[in-house]
MARLOVEX-898565 format. One record per residue (C-alpha): x, y, z; residue in one letter. Coordinates in steps of 0.001 Angstrom, whole numbers, padded with zeros to 6 digits, always signed. Layout:
N
XYZa...
END
This chain:
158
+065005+099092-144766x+067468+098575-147192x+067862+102095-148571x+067928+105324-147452x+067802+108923-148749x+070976+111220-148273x+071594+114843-149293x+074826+115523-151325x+075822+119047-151174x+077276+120978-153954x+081462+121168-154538x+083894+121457-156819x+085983+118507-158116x+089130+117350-159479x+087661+114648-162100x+089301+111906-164076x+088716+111892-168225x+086216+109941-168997x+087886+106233-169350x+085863+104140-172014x+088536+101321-171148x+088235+100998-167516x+091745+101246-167282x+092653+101217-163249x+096023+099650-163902x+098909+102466-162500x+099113+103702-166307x+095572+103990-166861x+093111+107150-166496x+091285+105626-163562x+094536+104065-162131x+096488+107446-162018x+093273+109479-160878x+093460+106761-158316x+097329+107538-157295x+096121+111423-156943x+093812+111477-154511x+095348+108701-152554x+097717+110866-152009x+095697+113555-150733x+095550+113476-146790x+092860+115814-145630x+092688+117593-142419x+090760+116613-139745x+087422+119171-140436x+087568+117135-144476x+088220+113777-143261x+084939+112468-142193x+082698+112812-145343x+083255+110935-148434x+085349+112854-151020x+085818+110292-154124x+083024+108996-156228x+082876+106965-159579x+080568+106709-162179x+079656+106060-165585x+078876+109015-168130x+076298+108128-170197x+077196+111131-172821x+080920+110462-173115x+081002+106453-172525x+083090+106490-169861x+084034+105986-166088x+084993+108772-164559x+086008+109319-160865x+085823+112489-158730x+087295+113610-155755x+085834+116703-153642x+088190+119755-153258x+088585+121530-150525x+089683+125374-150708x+093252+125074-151630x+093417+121952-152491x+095464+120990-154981x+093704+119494-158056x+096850+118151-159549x+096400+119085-162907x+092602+117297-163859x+089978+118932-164740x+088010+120759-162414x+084101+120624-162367x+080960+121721-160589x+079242+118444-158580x+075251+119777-158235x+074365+117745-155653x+071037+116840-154656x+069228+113614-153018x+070591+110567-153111x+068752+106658-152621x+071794+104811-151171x+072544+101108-150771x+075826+099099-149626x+076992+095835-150625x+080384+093850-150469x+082882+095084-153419x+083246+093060-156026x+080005+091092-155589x+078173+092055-158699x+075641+089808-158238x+074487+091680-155068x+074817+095069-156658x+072671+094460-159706x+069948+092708-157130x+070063+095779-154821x+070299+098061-158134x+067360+096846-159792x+065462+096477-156168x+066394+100195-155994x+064847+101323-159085x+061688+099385-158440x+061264+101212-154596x+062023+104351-156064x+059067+103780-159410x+056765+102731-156764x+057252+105584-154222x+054662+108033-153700x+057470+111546-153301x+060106+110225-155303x+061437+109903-159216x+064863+109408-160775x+066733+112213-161526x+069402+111197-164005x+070684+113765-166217x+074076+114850-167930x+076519+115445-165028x+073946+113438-162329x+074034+109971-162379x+074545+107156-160340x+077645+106451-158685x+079810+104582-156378x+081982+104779-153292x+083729+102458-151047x+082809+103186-147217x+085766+101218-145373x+088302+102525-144115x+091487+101159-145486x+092919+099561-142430x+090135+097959-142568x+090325+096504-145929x+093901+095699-145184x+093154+093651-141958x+089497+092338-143521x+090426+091558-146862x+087330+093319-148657x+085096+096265-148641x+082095+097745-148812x+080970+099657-151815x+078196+102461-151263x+075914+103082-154239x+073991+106582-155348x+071276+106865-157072x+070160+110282-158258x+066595+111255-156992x+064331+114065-156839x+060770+114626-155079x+058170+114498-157499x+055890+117128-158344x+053194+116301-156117x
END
């Protein structure tokens, strides 16, 4: 199976503006969000989940990335918002390889139409999103990594 079906718990979160240019350069909205939560080293009990998401906002036009606080954690001066959570339909692919992540996107929306206890469940605030699963050693010693997508569903009213 190429998907699967996560739950995404509520959490607060430092979040990026929204970025209508897709700016990740070090100067950019994306780029310096980036530089925060790099720097961010979380203790072991925070460590093994994943923390930073990206995604487009349909209402505001933008990209905007997220990063999961923790109680006390510092939120470095961004805007702070609610994450609901809820179910997730997940699928990973090699970053970068767009080709692959519009197949498995669109492959993705078709399992979830034709499913018998699921719907989509995008909505201001919920939408799809992105995060990359390898560690960064990894990347560094690999070259490349892999990029986990989310796609917001919901059982249906059966």
């Amino acid at each position: 199976m190429k998907f699967r079906v996560i739950s995404l718990p509520s959490f607060r979160a430092a979040s990026s503006k929204p970025d209508k240019d897709f700016d990740f350069s070090p100067t950019g909205i994306l780029g310096r969000f980036d530089a925060y939560f790099s720097a961010i080293k979380p203790g072991d009990r925070d460590s093994f989940m994943p923390r930073d998401f990206l995604y487009f906002d349909e209402d505001k036009q933008g990209m905007v990335w997220m990063w999961a606080l923790s109680e006390g954690m510092d939120d470095g001066g961004n805007a702070v918002i609610d994450f609901e959570g809820g179910y997730y339909l997940t699928y990973v692919y090699k970053d970068g390889d767009e080709e692959a992540g519009g197949r498995l996107y669109e492959e993705a929306l078709r399992y979830i139409e034709e499913s018998e206890i699921l719907e989509l469940d995008v909505r201001s605030n919920h939408y799809a999103m992105g995060h990359i699963i390898t560690p960064e050693p990894i990347i560094k010693a690999q070259g490349w990594a892999q990029m986990e997508s989310f796609i917001p569903v919901k059982l249906k009213n059966l």
